[in-house]
N, C-alpha and C positions, 0 to 999 in steps of 0.2 A: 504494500500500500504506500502511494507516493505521498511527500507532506506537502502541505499547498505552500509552502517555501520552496519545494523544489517544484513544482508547477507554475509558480510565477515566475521562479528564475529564469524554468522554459519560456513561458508566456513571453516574456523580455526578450528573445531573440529576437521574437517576431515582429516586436513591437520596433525593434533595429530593422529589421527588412524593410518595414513597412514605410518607415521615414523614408525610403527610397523608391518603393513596390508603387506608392500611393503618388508622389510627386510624380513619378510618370506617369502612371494614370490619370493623374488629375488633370497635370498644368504642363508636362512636357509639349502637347503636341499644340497647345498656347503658345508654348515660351516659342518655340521653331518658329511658330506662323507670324507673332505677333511683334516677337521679343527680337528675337532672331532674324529674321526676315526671308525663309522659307516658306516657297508657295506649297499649300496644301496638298496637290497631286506628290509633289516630289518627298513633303513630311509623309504619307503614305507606305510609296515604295520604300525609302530607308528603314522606317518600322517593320515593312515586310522582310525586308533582306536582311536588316539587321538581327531582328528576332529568329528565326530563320537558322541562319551562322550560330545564333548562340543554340538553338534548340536541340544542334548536331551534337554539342558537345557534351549533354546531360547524359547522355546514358556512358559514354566515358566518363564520366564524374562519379556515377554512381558507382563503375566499378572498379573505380581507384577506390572508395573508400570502403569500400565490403571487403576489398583487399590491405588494407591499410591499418596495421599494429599497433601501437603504443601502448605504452603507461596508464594514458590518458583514456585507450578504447580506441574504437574506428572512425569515432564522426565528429566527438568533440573536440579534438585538436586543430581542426579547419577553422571552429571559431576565433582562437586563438590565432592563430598563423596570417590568417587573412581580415581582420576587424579593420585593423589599417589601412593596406590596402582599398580596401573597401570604400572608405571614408575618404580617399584622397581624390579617386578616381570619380566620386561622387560631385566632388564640386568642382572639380575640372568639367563636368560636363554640361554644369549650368553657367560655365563660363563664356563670356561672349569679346573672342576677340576683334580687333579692325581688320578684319578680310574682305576680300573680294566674295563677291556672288558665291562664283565656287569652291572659292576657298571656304567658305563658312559650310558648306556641303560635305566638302572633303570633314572637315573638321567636325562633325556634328557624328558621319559617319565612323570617323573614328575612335572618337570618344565614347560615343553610346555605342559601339561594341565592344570598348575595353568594359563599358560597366556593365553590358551584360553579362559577357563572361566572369568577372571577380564578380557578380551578384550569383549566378551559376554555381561557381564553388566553394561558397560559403553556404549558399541554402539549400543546396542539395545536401550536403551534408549535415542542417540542421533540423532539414525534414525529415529525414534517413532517423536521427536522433530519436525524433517523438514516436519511434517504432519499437525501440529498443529500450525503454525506460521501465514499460512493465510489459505482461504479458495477455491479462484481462481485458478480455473486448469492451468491456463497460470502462473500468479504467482509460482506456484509450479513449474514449469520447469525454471524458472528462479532462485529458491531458489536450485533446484539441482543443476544446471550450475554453479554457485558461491561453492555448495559442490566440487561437483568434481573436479575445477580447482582449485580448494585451497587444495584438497587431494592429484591432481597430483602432485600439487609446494611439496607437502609433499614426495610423490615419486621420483621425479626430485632429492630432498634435498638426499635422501637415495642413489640410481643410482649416482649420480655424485660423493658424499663424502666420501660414507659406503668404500671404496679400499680405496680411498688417505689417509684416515683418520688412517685406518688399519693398512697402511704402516708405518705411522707417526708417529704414537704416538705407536705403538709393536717394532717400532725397531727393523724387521726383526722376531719377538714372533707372530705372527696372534693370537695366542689366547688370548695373553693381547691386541693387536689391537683389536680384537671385542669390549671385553668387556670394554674398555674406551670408546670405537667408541660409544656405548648403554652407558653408563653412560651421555655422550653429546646429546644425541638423545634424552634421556629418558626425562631428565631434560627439555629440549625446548618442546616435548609433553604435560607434566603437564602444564607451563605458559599457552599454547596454548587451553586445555581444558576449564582455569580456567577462558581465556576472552570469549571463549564463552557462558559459563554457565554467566558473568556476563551484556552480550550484545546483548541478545535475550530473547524474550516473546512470551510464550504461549496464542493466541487468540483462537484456537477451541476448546469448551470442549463442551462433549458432555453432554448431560442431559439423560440419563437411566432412565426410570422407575422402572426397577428392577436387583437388582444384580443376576448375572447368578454365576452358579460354573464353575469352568475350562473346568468341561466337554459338559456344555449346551455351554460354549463361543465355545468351539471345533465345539462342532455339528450345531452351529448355522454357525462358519466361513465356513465349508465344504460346507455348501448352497451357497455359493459366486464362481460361475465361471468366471468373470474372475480372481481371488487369486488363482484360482486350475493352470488355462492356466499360469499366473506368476510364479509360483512355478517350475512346468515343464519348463519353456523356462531356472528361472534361474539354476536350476540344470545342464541340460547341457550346456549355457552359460561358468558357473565357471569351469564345469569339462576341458573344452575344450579351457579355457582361461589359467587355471592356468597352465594345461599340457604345453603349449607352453612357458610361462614366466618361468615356472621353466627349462625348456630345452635352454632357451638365453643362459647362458651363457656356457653349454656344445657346442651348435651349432657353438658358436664364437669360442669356444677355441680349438676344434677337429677338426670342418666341415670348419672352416674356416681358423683354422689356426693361429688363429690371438691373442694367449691369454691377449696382453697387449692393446686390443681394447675394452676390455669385458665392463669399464666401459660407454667408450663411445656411445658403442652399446647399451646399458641402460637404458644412460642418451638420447641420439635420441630419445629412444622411450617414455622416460615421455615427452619430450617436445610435441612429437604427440599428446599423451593424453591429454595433458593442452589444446592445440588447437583443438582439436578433443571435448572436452568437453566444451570449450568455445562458440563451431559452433552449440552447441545442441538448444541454444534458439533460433535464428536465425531460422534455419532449421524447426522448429514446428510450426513456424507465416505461412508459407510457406507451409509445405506438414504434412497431417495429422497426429499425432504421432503415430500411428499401422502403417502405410502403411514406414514411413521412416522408422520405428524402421528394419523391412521386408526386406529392400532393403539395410540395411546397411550389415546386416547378409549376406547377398550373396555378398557382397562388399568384407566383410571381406575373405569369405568363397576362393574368388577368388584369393587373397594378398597372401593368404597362399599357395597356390598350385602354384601359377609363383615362389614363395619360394624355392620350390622344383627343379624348370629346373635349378636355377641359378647355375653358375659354379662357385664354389668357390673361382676363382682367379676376381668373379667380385664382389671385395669389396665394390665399392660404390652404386652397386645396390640391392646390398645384406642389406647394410643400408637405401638407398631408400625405399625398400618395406616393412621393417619393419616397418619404419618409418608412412609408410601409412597404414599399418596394426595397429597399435596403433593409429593412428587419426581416422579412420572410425569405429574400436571395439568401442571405448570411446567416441565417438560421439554418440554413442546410451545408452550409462551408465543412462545420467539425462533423458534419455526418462523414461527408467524400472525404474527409484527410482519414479520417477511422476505418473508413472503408477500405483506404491502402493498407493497412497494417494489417486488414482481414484476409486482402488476397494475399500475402506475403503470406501467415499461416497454413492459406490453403497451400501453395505451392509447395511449400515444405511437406505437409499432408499428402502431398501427391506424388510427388518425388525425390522428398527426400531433402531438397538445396533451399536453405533460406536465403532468398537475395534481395536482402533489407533496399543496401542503398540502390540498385539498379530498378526496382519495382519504383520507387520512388524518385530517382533521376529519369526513369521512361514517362512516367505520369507527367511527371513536369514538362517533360521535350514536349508531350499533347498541347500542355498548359500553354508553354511559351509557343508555339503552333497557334493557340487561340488568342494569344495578345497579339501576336505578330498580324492574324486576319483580323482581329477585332478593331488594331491600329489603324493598320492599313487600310478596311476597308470603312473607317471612319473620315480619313484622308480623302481620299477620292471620289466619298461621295459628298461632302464639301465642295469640291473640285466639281462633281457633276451636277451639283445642286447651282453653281455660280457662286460659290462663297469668295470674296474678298475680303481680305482683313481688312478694318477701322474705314471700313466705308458702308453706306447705304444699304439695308438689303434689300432685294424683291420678294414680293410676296410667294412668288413661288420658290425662291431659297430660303425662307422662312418656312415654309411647308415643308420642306427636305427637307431640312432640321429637324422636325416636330415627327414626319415618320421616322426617320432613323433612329430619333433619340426614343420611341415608341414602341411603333409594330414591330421593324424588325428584331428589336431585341425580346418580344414576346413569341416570336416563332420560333428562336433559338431554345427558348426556356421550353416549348412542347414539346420541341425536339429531342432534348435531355430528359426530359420524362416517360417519352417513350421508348428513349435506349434505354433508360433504367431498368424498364420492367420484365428484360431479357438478365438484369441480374440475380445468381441462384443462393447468393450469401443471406440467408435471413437469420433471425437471430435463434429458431434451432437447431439449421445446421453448423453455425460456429460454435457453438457450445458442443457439439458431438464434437466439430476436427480441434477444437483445445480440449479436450478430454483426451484423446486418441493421441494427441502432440507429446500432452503432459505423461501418460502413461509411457511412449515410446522413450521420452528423455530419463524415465524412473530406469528403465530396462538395462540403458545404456553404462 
């Protein structure tokens, strides 16, 4: 049984990730268009490509650290080693230098690939982490519930501050706002990595017979169906989540009218997450985790389309329902992180090979697969709506705004609900394969 000192120390990683996970979300593909002076179509592709290149790398990540020794365990020493890193590269990227056109292109592109990669090998290895702390399926949704409301507070931290702070300290300069704004963020990420890496312990490890190469570990994971049904749900989960978070603050600021709301709009909606993420343990004592996970998706799917009728002079319900749209999304977060740890035991159950960090570095490749289309195809249809920065809009690029930020992200969320129902993990057959686990490890 873990103590909620070692659960929030977890929770703190994330809360580190998210200082970073969120700002891009949020305000990167702002900062390009607005800050930066990158046209929309071209913030797109680099999201696509860039995300892309990083997504290659995740399942090599994964299986450096399932192979990877120490003192410390397999996963926790990545905290340590890369916190720094992490943090520097960070505000290098919100940096805006005096370049040409494509010199700021060049330099956007290679910035925001070094941090996706140093964000890659820090969080694969930190997600890999919350697999290995206990071995009870319930426990595990409670150690995601503590991640994610410590990653929202991390979001929350981003959404409320990232403007004010902007404002404050550029002195009217957004571009020197950023990049102090990231120097302050960066620095509070690293502490935050470094008490987790010093206030959690790895309990599962597995015992292998025999070392596999990447590609047996490959073909042995592709044998694990429910990791295939995971991978697909989280693909279009991300595409369809991210499309909509990166369109808040266009939707506030054109659809609604309302540019000096945008943070507040923001911050509503991490507070939903935190509480949305808090209700997830609760919720799983109660209704089976496939069948809630199911029924959130069409919760959400719902939120989003009344989105749509609302008239834009109804600002408080236009924050209402985002509002609710972010508590019932993120309500089902620490289901799917729980859910990783469940195919991981099947897979062992099935063959024998626990492959913690590779299960969890291939999920995320899906994940980064769905930011990367969610970015991109937030870009472009900007781009094909006629979006220009700090000018005028049309009513019909107002309207492409209002579906994107809308429908399409409510067909995404039907879509995740209907790959769900092809998963076979319910909660009495993981209590048979951790019984069957537990006995085979007594044997050994």
């Amino acid at each position: 049984m873990l103590t909620k000192k070692e659960k929030i120390a977890y929770g703190l990683g994330d809360t580190a990730s998210n200082i970073i996970f969120q700002t891009v979300m949020l305000f990167l593909t702002f900062f390009y268009t607005d800050i930066f002076g990158i046209s929309p179509a071209i913030v797109g592709t680099l999201f696509l490509v860039v995300r892309i290149i990083d997504a290659v790398t995740d399942p090599l990540m994964g299986a450096l650290t399932d192979a990877t020794r120490t003192k410390y365990g397999s996963y926790r020493p990545y905290l340590l080693w890369l916190a720094i890193p992490f943090g520097v590269i960070s505000i290098i990227t919100f940096t805006t230098p005096d370049l040409s056109p494509s010199g700021k292109v060049i330099y956007a592109f290679v910035t925001y690939t070094l941090l996706m990669l140093v964000y890659t090998a820090i969080n694969i290895p930190y997600s890999a982490l919350g697999g290995v702390l206990s071995r009870d399926p319930n426990e595990r949704v409670s150690i995601q519930s503590y991640r994610f409301v410590f990653g929202m507070l991390g979001g929350l931290l981003v959404s409320s501050c990232t403007l004010p702070l902007v404002n404050w300290l550029g002195h009217g300069d957004n571009a020197l706002g950023y990049q102090l704004t990231m120097v302050i963020m960066s620095c509070f990420g690293v502490i935050l990595f470094l008490v987790c890496f010093r206030f959690t312990k790895e309990r599962v490890v597995a015992q292998q017979h025999k070392t596999l190469t990447l590609k047996a570990q490959m073909a042995t994971l592709w044998q694990n169906g429910p990791f295939k049904i995971l991978c697909a749900a989280a693909l279009m989960l991300l595409t369809s989540m991210v499309l909509r978070t990166t369109l808040a603050i266009y939707y506030v600021k054109y659809v609604l009218g309302e540019g000096d709301l945008v943070t507040h709009f923001v911050t509503l909606g991490m507070i939903g997450n935190i509480l949305g993420c808090a209700c997830a343990q609760p919720l799983s004592k109660r209704i089976d985790k496939k069948t809630a996970y199911i029924y959130l998706q069409y919760i959400s799917a719902a939120l989003s389309c009344v989105a749509f009728w609302l008239p834009s002079e109804q600002l408080i319900l236009a924050f209402a329902v985002y509002f609710l749209w972010c508590f019932f999304t993120q309500m089902a977060t620490p289901l799917l992180w729980a859910k990783m740890a469940d195919a991981i035991d099947y897979g062992q159950w099935q063959n024998g090979h626990r492959l913690t960090g590779l299960v969890y570095a291939s999920v995320v490749f899906f994940i980064k697969l769905g930011l990367a289309l969610g970015g991109a195809i937030a870009g472009w249809l900007l781009a094909y709506y006629g979006y220009q920065a700090n000018t005028e809009l049309t009513e019909l690029t107002k309207t492409g705004i209002l579906t994107s930020f809308t429908l399409y992200p409510a067909i995404g969320s039907v879509l995740v609900a209907l790959i769900m129902t092809r998963y076979i993990l319910d909660n009495k057959t993981l209590k048979q394969i951790n019984d069957d686990l537990v006995a085979h490890s007594q044997k050994e």
